[in-house]
C-alpha positions as CSV (number, residue, x, y, z in Angstrom):
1,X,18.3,-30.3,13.6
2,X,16.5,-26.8,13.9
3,X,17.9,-25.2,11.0
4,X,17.4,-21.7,12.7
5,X,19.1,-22.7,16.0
6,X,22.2,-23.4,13.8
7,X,22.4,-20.1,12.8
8,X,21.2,-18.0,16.1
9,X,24.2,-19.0,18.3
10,X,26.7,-16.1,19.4
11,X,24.4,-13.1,18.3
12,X,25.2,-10.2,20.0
13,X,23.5,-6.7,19.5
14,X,26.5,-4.3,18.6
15,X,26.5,-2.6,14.6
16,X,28.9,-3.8,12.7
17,X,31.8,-1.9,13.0
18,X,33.2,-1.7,9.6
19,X,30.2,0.0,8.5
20,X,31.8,3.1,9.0
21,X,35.5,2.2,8.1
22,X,34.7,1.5,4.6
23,X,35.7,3.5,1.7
24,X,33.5,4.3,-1.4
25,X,34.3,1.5,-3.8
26,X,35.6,2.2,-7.6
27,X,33.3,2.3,-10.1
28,X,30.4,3.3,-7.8
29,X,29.7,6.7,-9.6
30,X,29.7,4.6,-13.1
31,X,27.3,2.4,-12.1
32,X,25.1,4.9,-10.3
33,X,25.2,6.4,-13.9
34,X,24.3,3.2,-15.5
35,X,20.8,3.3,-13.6
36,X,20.5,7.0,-15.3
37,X,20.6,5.5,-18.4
38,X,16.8,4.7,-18.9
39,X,15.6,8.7,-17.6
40,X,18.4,10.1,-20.1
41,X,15.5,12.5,-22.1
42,X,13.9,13.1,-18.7
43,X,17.4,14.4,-17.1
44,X,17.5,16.5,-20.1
45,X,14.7,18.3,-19.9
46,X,15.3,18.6,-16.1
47,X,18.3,19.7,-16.2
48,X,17.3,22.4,-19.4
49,X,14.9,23.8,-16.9
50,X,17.0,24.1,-13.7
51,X,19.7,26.0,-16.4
52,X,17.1,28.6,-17.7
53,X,15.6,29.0,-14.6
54,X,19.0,29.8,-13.4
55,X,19.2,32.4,-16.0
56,X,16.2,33.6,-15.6
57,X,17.1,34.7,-11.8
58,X,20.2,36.7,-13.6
59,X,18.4,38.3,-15.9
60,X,15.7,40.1,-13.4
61,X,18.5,42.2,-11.4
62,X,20.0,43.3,-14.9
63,X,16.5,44.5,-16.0
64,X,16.4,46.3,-12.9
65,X,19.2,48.0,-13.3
66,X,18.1,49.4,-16.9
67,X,14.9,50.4,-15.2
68,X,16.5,52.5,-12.9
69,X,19.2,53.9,-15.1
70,X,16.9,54.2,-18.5
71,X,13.9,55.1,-16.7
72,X,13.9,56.2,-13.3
73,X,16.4,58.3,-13.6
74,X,16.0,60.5,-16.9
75,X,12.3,60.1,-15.9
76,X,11.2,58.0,-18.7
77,X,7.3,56.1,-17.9
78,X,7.2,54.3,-21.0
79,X,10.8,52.3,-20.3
80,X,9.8,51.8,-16.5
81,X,6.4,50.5,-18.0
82,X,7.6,48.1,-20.6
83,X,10.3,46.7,-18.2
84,X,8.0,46.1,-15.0
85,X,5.6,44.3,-17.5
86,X,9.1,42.3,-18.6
87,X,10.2,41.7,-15.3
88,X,6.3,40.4,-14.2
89,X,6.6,38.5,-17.3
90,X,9.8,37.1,-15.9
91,X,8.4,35.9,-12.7
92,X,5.3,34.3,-14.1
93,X,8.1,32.2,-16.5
94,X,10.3,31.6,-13.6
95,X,7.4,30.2,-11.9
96,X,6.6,27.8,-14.9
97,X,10.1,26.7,-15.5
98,X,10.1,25.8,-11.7
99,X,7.0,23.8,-12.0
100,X,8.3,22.3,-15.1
101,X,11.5,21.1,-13.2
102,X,9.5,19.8,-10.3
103,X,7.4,17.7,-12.5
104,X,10.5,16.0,-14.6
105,X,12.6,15.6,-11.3
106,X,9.7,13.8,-9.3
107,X,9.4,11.3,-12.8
108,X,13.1,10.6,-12.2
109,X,12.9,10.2,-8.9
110,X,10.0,8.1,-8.4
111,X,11.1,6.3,-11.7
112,X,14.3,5.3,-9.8
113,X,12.6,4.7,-6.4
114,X,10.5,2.0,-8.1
115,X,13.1,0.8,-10.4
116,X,15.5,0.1,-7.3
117,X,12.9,-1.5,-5.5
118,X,11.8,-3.8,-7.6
119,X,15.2,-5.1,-8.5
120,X,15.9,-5.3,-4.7
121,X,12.9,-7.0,-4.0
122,X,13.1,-9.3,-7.1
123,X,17.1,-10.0,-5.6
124,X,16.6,-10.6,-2.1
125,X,13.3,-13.1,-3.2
126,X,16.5,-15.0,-5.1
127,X,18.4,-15.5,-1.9
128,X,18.4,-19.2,0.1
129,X,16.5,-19.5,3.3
130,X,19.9,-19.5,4.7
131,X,20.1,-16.0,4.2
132,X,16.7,-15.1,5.8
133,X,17.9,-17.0,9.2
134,X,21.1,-14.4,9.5
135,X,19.5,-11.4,8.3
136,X,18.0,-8.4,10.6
137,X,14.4,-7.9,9.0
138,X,14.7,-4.4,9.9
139,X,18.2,-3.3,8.2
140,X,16.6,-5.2,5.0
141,X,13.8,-3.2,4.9
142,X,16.0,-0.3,5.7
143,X,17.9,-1.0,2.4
144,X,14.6,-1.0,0.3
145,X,12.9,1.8,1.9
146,X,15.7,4.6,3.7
147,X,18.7,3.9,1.2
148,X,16.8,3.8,-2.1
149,X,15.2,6.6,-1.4
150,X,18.7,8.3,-0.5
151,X,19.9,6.9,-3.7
152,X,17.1,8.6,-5.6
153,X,18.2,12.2,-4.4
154,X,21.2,12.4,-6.9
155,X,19.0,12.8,-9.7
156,X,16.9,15.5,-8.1
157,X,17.6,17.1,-5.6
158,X,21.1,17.1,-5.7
159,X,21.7,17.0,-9.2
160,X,19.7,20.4,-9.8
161,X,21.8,21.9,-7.0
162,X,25.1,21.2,-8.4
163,X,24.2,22.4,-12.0
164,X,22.5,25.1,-11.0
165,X,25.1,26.5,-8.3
166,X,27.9,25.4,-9.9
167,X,30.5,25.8,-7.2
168,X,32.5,23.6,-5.1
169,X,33.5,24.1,-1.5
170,X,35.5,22.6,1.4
171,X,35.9,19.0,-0.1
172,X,38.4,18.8,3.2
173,X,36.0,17.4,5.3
174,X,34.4,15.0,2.4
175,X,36.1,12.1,4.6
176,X,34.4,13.2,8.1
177,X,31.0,13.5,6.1
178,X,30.8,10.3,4.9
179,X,31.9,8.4,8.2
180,X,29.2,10.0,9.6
181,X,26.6,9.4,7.1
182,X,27.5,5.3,6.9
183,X,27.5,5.8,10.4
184,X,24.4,7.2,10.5
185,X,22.7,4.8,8.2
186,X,23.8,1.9,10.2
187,X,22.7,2.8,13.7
188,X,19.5,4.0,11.8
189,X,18.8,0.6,10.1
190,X,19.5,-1.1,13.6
191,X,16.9,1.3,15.3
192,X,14.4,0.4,12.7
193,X,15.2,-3.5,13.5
194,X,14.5,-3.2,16.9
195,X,11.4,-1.6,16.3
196,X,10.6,-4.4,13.5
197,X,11.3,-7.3,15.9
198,X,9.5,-5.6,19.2
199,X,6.4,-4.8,17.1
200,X,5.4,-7.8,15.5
201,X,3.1,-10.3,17.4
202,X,5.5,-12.7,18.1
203,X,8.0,-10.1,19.2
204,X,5.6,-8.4,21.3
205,X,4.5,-11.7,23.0
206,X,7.9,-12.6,23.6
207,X,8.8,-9.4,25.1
208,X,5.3,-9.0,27.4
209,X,6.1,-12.4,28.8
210,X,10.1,-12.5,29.1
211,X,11.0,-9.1,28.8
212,X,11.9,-6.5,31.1
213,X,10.2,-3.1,30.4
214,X,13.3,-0.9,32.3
215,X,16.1,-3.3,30.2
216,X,13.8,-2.9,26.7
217,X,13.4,1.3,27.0
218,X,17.0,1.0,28.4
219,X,17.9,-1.1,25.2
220,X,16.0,1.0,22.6
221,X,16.9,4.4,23.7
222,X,21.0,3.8,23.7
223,X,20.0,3.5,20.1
224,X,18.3,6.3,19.7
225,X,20.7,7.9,21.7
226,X,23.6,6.9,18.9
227,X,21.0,8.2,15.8
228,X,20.6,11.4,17.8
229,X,24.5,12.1,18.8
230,X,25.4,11.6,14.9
231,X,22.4,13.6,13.8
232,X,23.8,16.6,16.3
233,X,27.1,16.3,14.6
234,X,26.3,15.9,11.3
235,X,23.9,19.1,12.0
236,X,26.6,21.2,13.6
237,X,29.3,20.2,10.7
238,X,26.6,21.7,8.2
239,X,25.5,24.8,10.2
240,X,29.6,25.4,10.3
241,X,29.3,25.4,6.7
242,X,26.3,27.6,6.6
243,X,27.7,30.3,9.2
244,X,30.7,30.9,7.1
245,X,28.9,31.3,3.7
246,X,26.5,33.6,5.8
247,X,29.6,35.6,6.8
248,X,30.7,35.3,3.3
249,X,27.8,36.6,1.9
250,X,27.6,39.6,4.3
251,X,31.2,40.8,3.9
252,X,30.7,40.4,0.1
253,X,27.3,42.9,0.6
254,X,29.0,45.4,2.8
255,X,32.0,45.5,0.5
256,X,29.5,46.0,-2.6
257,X,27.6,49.0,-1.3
258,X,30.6,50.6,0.7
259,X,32.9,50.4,-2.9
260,X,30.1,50.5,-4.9
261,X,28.4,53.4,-2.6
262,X,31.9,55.4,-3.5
263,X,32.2,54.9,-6.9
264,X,28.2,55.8,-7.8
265,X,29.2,58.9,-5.8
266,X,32.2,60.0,-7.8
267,X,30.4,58.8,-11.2
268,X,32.5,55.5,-11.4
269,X,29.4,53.3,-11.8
270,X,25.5,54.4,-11.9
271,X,22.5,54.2,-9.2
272,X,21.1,51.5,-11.2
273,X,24.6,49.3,-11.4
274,X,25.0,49.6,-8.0
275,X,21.4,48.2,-7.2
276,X,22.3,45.3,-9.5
277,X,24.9,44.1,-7.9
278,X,24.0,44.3,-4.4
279,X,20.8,42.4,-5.8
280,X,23.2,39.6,-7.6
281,X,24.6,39.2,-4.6
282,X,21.3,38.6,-2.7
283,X,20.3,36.4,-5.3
284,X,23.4,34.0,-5.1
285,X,23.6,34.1,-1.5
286,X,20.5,31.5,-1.4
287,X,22.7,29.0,-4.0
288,X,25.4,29.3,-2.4
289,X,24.0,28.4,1.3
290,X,22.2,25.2,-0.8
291,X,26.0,23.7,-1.3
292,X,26.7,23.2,2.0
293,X,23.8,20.7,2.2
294,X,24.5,19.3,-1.9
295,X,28.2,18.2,-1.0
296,X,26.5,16.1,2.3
297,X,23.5,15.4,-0.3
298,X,26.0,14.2,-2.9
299,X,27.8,11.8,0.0
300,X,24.3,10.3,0.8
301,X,23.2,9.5,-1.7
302,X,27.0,7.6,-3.2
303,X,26.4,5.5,0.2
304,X,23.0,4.7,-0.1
305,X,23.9,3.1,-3.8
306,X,26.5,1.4,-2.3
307,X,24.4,0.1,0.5
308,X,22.0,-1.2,-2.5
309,X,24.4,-2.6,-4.5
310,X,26.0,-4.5,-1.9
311,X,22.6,-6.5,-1.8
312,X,22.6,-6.9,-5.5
313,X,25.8,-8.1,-5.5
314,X,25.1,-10.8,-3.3
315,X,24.9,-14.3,-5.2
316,X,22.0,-16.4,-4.3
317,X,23.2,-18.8,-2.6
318,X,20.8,-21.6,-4.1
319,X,19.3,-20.7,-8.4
320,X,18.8,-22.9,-11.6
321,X,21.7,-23.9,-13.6
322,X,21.1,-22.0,-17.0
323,X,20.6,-25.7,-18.7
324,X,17.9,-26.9,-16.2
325,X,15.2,-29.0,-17.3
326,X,11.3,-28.8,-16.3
327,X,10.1,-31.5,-14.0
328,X,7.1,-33.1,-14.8
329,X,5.8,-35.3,-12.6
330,X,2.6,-37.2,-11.0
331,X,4.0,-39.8,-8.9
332,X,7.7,-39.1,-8.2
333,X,10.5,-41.3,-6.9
334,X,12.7,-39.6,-4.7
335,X,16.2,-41.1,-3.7
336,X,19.2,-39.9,-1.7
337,X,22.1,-41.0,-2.4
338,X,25.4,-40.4,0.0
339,X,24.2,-37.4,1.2
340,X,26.4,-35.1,3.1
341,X,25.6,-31.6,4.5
342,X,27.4,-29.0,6.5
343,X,25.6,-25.8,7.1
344,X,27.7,-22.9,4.6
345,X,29.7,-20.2,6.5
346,X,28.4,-16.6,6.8
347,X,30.0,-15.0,4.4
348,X,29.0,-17.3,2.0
349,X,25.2,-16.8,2.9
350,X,25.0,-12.9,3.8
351,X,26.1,-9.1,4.6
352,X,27.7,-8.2,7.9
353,X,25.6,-5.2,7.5
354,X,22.5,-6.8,7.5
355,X,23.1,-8.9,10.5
356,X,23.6,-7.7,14.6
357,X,27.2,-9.0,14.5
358,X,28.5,-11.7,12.0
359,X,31.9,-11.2,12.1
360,X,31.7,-11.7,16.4
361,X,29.9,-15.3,15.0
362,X,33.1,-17.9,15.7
363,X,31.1,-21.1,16.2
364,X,30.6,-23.6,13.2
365,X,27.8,-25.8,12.7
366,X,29.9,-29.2,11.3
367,X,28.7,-31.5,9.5
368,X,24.7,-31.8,9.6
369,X,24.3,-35.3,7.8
370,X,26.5,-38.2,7.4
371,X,26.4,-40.4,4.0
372,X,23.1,-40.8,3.7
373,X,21.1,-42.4,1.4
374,X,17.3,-43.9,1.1
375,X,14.4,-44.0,-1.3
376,X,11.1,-42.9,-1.2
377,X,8.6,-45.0,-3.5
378,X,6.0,-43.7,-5.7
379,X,2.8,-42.7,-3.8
380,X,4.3,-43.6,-0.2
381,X,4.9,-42.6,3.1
382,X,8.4,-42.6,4.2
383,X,8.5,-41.1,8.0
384,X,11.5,-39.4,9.7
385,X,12.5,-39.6,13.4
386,X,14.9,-39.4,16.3
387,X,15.8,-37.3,18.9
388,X,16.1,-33.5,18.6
389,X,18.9,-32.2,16.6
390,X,19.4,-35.1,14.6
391,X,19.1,-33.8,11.3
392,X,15.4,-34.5,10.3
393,X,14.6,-31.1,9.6
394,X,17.7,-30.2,7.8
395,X,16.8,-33.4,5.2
396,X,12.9,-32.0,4.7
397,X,15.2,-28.6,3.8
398,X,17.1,-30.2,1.1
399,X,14.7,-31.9,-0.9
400,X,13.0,-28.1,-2.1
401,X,16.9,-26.8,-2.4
402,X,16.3,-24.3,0.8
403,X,19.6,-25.4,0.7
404,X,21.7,-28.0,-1.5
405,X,24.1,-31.2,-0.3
406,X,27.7,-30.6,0.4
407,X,28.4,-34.0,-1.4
408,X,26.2,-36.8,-2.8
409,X,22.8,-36.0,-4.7
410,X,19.2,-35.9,-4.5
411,X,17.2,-37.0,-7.4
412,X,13.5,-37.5,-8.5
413,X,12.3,-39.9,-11.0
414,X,16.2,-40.1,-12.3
415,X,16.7,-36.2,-12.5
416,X,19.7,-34.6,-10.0
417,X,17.6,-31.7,-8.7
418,X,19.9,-29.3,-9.0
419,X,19.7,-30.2,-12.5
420,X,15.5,-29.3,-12.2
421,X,14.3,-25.5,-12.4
422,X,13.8,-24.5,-9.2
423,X,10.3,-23.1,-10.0
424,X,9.3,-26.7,-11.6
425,X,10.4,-27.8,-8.3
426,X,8.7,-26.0,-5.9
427,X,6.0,-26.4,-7.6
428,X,6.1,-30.1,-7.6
429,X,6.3,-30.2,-3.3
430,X,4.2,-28.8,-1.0
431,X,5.1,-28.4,2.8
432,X,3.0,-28.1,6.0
433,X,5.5,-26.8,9.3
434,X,5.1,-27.1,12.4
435,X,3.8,-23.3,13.1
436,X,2.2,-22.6,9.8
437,X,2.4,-19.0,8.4
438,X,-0.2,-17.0,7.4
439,X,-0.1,-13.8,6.0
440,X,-1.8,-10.7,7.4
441,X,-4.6,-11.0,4.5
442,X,-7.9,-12.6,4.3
443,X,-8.3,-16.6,4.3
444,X,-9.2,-16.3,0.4
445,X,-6.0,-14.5,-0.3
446,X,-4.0,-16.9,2.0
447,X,-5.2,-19.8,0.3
448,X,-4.6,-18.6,-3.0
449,X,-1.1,-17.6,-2.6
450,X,-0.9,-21.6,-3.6
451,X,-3.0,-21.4,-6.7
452,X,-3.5,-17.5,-7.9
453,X,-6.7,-18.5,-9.8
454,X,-8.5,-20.8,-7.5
455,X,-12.2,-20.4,-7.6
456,X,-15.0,-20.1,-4.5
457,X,-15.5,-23.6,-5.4
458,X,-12.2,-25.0,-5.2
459,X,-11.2,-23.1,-1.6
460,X,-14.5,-25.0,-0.1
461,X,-13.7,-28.3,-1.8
462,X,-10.5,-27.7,-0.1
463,X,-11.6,-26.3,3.3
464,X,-14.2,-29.0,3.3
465,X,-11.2,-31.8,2.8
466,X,-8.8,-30.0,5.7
467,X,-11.3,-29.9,8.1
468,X,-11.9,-26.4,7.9
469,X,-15.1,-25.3,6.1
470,X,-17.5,-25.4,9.2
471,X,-15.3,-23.0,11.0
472,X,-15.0,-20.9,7.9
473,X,-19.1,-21.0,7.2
474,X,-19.6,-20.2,10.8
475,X,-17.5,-16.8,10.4
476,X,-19.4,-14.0,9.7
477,X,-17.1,-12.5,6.5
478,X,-16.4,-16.0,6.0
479,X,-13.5,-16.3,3.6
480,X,-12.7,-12.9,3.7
481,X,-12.2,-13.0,7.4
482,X,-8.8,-11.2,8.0
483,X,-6.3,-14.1,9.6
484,X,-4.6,-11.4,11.7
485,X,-0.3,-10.7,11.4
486,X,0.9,-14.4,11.3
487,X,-2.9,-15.6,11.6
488,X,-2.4,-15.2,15.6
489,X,-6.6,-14.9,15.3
490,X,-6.9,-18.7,15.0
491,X,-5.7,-21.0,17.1
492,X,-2.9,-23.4,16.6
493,X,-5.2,-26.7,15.5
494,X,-7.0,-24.1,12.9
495,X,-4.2,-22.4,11.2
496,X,-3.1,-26.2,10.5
497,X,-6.0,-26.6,9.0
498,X,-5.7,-24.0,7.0
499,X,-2.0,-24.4,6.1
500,X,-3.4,-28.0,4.5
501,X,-6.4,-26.1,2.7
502,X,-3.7,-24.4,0.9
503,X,-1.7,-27.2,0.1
504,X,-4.7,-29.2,-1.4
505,X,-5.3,-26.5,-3.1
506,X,-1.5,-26.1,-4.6
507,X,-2.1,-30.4,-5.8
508,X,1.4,-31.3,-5.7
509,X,3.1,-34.4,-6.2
510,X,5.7,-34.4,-3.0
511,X,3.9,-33.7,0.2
512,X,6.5,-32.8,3.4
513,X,4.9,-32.4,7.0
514,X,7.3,-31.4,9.3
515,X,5.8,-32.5,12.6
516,X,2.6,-30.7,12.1
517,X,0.5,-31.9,14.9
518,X,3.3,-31.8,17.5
519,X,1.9,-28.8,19.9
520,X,-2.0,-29.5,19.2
521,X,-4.4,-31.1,22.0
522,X,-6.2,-34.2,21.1
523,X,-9.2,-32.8,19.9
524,X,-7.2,-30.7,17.2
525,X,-4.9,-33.6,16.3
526,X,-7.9,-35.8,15.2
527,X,-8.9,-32.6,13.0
528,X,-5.3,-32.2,11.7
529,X,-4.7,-36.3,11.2
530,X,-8.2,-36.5,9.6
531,X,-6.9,-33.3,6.9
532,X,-3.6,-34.6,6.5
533,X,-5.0,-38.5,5.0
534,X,-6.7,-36.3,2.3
535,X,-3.4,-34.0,2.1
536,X,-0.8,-37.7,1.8
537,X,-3.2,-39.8,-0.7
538,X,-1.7,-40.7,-3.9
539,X,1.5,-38.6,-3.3
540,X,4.9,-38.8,-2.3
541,X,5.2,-37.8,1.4
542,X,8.5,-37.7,3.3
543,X,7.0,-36.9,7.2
544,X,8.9,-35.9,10.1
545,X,6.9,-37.7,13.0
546,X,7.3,-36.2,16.7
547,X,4.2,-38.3,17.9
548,X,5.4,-41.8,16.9
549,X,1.6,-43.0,17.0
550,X,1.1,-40.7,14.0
551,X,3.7,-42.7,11.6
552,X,2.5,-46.4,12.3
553,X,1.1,-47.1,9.1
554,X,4.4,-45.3,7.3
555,X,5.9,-47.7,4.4
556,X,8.5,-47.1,5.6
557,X,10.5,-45.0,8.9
558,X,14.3,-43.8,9.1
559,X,15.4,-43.9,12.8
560,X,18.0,-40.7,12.7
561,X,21.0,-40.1,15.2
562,X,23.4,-37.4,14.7
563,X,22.6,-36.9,11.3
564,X,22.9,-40.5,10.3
565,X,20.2,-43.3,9.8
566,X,20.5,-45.9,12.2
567,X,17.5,-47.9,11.9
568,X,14.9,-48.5,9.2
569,X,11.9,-50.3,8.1
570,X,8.0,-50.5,8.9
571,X,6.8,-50.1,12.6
572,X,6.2,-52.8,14.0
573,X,9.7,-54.6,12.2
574,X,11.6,-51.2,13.9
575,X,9.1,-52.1,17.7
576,X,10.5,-55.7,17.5
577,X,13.9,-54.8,17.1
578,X,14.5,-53.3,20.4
579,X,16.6,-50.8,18.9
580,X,16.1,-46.6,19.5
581,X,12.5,-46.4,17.6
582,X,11.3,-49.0,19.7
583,X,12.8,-47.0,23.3
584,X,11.1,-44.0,22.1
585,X,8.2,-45.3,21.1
586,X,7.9,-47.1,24.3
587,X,8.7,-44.1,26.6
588,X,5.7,-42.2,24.4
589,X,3.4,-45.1,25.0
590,X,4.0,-45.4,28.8
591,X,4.0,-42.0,29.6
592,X,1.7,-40.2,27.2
593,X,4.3,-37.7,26.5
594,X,5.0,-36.3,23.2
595,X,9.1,-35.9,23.7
């Protein structure tokens, strides 16, 4: 059974809604701190600097003041003198403070940036395949790029606005503001998905050959439409703010010079007193406009932590038991015993968040595979098949734990392997699919992400065994040829190829081919069947055949219906039986199809 078909069926492409319903959740601020922790000498000094520098803008009105008083006035040059110098002076350290500030808030900031990242990254790595097959690429990436850098503002930006103004103002709306900044950050991460799935190569293929270009623009710009609709509210719910601290601020000036204006008049205050205040006002007119972006500043940035730390909180699905053993192995037995397996429920598995509607998702996939049970021999070849949906895939899944059995157990040479790190695993099987992957890097690198420190020698040993080296040679860059975003600039037959160069390369003990020559042409098949007897000798190999010819000299095959075996034994045992291997082996002989 296609393991992502189980999990694509009632998708539909409306947000989530109760991405905006959701309240902050306790403890968020504490934790927040809790990433603080590590920057506590850096915050310090930051915060030391945003103080004094917010002392310093005091202090250059009050000098002014005694300039005009002491020095102006009873005409006094060496008081004006020493004062402008003290005010210049003033500047020049007002100007070093702030460059001191900006250097200890970008180490914070870019500190945290990388620090979230990375334990993002490191998280989501963690998490089953399972995951992967629910999960909007787009609102990930959204979470790793838009969110932790919203996270990162509270120690910066914000944070040196709310020391250094120091005032609080209309919490009354704090409610509204956050809706709309949840809100904002969902229809933003679903924009970005759009673009994510349209833009890669498969996307784009998809879209040139099935697509309708009036539906897509139709499609994309509702959600820009949504991103720009919240963006004019949030903006006209800040300039509200802004207008009425403008208002503020000019009432408070006309007030100052028409009472002040009086009172210098009468004797009540002097010239230079008068000048000082009006110039204290100016000065704290620019703080207190800041605040009506720190309280939206301050929201942000709470959401986007919690938007992080609802990924962190996520438990992998599939990890090592903290007492699991090292496998060590050269020619492994593998044996399942009573296997069941039912596909886990969403909310086991993922976020609603991160997917185009989970909770709309009603449809279970049942149960997968039925008490099943079979062992594969040291060193041979035990081939799956059956018609489509029966459960082949899902088996060649459960042997690497992309996901584990609901009951029964899989073990190798004796050991459950849930029992077995999951590295010491992985590292023991190597898989060739049915549309290989390749990054978009150079053939070296894509055949060293098996074995980091492969030499020239070894990739061309390897090439040479998968069939691949005269193409290669032939290249002008040769291995450094760039493969192209999901190596679309090789064909089908040569990416194969490739995929088996990697895995000769990797040397492992479990080899698992999950019907990789069913979309070549004959030429490329030959190639591919030719690679692969290099790729299967000596090793373990559990092969799911779609091309029964390819599986004749299997030691053994598993005829699978409805996620059950139904038939088993060697070819031509399974041909004169008369049973379902031998109908579909017969229908592929007479008619040359593939089914």
């Amino acid at each position: 059974m296609s393991m992502h078909a189980a999990w694509m069926t009632h998708r539909s492409m409306t947000a989530d809604p109760s991405v905006k319903e959701q309240k902050l959740k306790p403890g968020t601020v504490k934790r927040i701190f809790s990433f603080a922790r590590p920057y506590r000498t850096n915050i310090f000094i930051y915060l030391a600097t945003v103080v004094v520098d917010a002392g310093l803008v005091v202090a250059t009105p009050l000098l002014l003041k005694r300039l005009i008083d002491e020095g102006v006035i009873p005409k006094n040059p060496s008081v004006v003198t020493n004062l402008a110098i003290l005010v210049g002076l003033l500047a020049i350290a007002d100007a070093g403070f702030n460059m001191l500030g900006r250097y200890f808030s970008s180490r914070i900031g870019e500190g945290l940036i990388y620090d979230l990242r990375s334990l993002v990254f490191a998280h989501v790595q963690k998490q089953s395949i399972a995951f992967f097959t629910r999960t909007q690429t787009g609102a990930l990436i959204s979470r790793i790029n838009s969110d932790v850098i919203g996270a990162q503002q509270a120690f910066t930006a914000t944070l040196s606005g709310v020391v250094s103004n120091v005032v609080s103002l209309v919490l009354v709306t704090i409610r509204r503001l956050q809706s709309l900044t949840r809100e904002s950050f969902g229809v933003n991460a679903e924009m970005s998905s759009t673009m994510t799935e349209r833009f890669n190569v498969s996307g784009a293929m998809l879209v040139a050959l099935y697509g309708e270009p009036d539906r897509e623009r139709e499609y994309f710009r509702s959600r820009a439409r949504r991103v720009a609709d919240i963006g004019i509210k949030m903006a006209m719910l800040n300039r509200l703010f802004f207008i009425a601290l403008t208002s503020v601020a000019a009432i408070a000036t006309a007030f100052a010079y028409g009472i002040g204006g009086h009172l210098a008049i009468n004797g009540g205050v002097t010239v230079g007193t008068l000048l000082a205040i009006t110039a204290l006002l100016a000065r704290l007119y620019g703080p207190l406009t800041a605040l009506s972006n720190v309280r939206i500043d301050v929201m942000t940035s709470l959401v986007s932590f919690e938007r992080v730390f609802e990924v962190l909180d996520l438990e992998p699905m599939v990890k090592s038991r903290d007492n699991a053993i090292e496998l060590k192995t050269t020619e492994p037995r593998i044996e399942f015993k009573n296997v069941n397996f039912s596909y886990p429920r969403a909310e086991e598995i993922s976020l609603a968040s991160l997917e185009s509607a989970a909770k709309a998702e009603t449809v279970q996939s049942g149960q997968v595979l039925k008490d099943l049970s079979f062992v594969a021999s040291p060193g041979t070849m035990t081939a799956l098949v059956g018609p489509s949906g029966a459960g082949k895939t899902t088996i060649s899944a459960l042997l690497p734990r992309l996901y584990d059995v609901t009951d029964g157990s899989i073990s190798i040479d004796g050991h459950d392997i849930r029992d077995l790190t999951l590295e010491s695993l992985r590292d023991s099987i190597g898989v060739v699919m049915q549309d290989a992957h390749l990054f978009h890097e150079t053939i070296a690198e894509n055949l060293r992400y098996a074995k980091q420190d492969a030499t020239e020698e070894e990739m061309k040993q390897a090439c040479k065994s998968a069939q691949i080296w005269s193409l290669i040679e032939s290249l002008p860059n040769g291995l450094e040829t760039m493969v192209g975003e999901r190596g679309h600039r090789l064909s089908g037959g040569e990416k194969q190829r490739l995929a088996i160069a990697r895995l000769l390369l990797k040397s492992p003990a479990v080899v698992i081919l999950d019907e990789a020559t069913a979309h070549l042409d004959s030429e490329n098949e030959q190639l591919v069947h030719a690679a692969l007897q290099s790729a299967l000798k000596g090793r373990t190999s559990i092969v799911i055949a779609h091309r029964l010819s390819t599986v004749r000299d299997a030691d053994q095959i598993l005829v699978l219906e409805k996620g059950a075996i139904v038939e088993r034994g060697t070819h031509d045992e399974l041909v004169a039986k008369g049973g379902l291997y031998s109908e579909l082996y017969n229908r592929q002989d007479l008619t040359g199809a593939s089914n």
